[in-house]
C-alpha positions as CSV (number, residue, x, y, z in Angstrom):
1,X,-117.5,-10.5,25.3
2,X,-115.5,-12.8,27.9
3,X,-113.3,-10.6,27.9
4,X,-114.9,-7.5,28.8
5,X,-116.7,-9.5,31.3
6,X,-113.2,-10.4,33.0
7,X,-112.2,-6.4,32.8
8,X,-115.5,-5.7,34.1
9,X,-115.8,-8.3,37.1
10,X,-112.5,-7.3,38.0
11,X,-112.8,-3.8,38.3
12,X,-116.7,-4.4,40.5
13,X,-114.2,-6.8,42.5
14,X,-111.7,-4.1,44.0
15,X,-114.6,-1.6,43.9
16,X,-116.5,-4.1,46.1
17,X,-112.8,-4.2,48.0
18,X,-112.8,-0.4,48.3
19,X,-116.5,-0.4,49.7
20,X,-115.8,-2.9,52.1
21,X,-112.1,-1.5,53.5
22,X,-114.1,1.9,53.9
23,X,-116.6,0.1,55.6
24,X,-114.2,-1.5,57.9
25,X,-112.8,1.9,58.5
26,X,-116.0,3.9,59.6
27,X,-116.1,0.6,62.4
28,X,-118.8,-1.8,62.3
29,X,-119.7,-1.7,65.6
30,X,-120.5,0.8,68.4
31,X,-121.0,-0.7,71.7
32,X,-123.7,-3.7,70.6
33,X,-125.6,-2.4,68.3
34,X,-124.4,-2.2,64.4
35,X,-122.1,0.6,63.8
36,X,-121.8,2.8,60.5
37,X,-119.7,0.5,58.4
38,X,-121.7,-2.2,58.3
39,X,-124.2,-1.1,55.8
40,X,-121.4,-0.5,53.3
41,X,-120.0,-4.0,54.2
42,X,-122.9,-5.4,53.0
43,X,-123.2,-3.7,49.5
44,X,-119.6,-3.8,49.2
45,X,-119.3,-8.2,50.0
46,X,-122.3,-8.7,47.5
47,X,-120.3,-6.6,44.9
48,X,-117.3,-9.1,45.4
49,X,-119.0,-12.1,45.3
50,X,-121.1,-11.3,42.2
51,X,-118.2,-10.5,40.3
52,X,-115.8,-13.2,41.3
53,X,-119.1,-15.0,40.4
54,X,-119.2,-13.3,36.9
55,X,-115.5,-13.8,36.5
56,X,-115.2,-17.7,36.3
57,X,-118.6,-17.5,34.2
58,X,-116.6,-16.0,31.7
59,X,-114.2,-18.3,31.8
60,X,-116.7,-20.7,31.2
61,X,-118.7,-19.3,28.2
62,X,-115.3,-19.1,26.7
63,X,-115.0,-23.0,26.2
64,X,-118.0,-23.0,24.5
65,X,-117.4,-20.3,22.2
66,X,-121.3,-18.7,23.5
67,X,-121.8,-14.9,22.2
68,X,-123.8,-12.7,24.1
69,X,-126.0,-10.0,22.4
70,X,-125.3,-6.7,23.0
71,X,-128.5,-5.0,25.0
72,X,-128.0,-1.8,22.2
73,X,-127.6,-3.8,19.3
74,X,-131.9,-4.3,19.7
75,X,-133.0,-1.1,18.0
76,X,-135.3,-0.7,20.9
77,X,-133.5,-0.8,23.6
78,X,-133.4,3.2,24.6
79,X,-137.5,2.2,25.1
80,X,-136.3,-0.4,27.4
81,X,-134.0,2.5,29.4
82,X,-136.7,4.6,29.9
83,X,-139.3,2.2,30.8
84,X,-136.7,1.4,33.7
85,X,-135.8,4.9,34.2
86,X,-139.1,6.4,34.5
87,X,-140.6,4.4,37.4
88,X,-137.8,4.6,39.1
89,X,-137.5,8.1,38.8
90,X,-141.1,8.1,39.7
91,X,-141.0,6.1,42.9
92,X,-140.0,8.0,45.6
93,X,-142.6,10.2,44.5
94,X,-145.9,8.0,45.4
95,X,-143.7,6.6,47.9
96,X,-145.6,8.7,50.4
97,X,-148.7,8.8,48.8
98,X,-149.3,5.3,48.1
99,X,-147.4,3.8,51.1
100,X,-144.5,1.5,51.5
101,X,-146.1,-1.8,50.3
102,X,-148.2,-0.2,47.6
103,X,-145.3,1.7,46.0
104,X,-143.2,-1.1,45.8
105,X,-145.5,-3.9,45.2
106,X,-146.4,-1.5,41.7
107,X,-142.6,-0.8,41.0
108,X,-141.8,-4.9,40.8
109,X,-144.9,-5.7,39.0
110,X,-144.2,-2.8,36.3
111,X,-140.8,-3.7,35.9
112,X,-141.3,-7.7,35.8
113,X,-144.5,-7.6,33.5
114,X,-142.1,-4.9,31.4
115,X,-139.0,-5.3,31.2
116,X,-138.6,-9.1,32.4
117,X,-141.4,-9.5,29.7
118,X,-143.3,-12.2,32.4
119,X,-146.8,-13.1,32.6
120,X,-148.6,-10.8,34.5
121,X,-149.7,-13.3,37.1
122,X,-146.5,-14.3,37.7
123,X,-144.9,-10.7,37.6
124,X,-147.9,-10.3,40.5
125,X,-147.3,-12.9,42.5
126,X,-143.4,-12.0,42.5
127,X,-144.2,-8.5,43.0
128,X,-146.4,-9.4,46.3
129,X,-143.4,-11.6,47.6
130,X,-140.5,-9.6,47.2
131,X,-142.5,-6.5,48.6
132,X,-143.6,-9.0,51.6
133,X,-140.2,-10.4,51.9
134,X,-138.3,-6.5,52.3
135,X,-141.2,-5.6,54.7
136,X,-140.7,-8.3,56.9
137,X,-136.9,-8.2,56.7
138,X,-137.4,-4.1,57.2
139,X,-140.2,-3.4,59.3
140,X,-140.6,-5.9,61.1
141,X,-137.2,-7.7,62.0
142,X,-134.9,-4.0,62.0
143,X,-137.5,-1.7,62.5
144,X,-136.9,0.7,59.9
145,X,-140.0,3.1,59.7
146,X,-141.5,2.7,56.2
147,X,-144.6,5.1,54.5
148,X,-147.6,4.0,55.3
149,X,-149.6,5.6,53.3
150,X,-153.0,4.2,52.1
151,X,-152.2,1.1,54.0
152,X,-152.5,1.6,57.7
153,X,-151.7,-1.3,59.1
């Protein structure tokens, strides 16, 4: 597995490189507000730093001989795929409906009660932060205009 994980951080590393050198190209300013590259600078630094990040983890796990298990050698693991794909697949829908907040508060709590297999308290409570956290980062701070929905405030 280390090695895979060296092919595969490598590869996410110049694709990160790519994203960011056509981010750089698109410029990331225009005048003084943020220009068009930005957002793929973004994206395209997290790429590269998760990698690199993976990279010397593997040479790491290597010392001490760790195995991973493979996500398809569990014989229910397509359940696991579609019980990601399916709400996801599913959430632009309500998106409207339901409103912003709503939509995504239910997303996070389905796939961390789910799929994280937490408690469902805690899968709550995380689902209520992040969706706080991304309004307030979105809405409120960059005034992105989000669905409203049920929720009118």
């Amino acid at each position: 597995m280390n090695l895979l994980d060296r092919i595969s951080s490598t590869f996410c590393f110049f694709l990160g490189l790519a994203v960011i050198t056509g981010g750089v190209r698109l410029g990331l300013r225009i005048h003084l507000d943020m220009g068009p590259g930005f957002f793929p600078l973004v994206p395209g630094g997290i790429l590269c730093g998760f990698s690199g990040v993976l990279f010397v983890q593997s040479f790491a796990n290597g010392s001490t001989g760790g195995r991973k298990k493979s996500f398809w050698a569990n014989p229910d693991g397509w359940k696991l795929v579609l019980l990601t794909l399916l709400p996801t697949i599913a959430y632009p829908f309500i998106l409207n409906h339901l409103g912003f907040l709503l939509a995504t508060f239910l997303f996070l709590f389905f796939l961390f009660l789910i799929i994280g297999y937490q408690k469902w308290w805690t899968a709550a409570v995380t689902g209520i932060a992040a969706s706080g956290v991304i309004y307030l980062i979105f809405d409120m701070w960059l005034k992105a205009n989000f669905p409203r929905g049920i929720l009118t405030f």
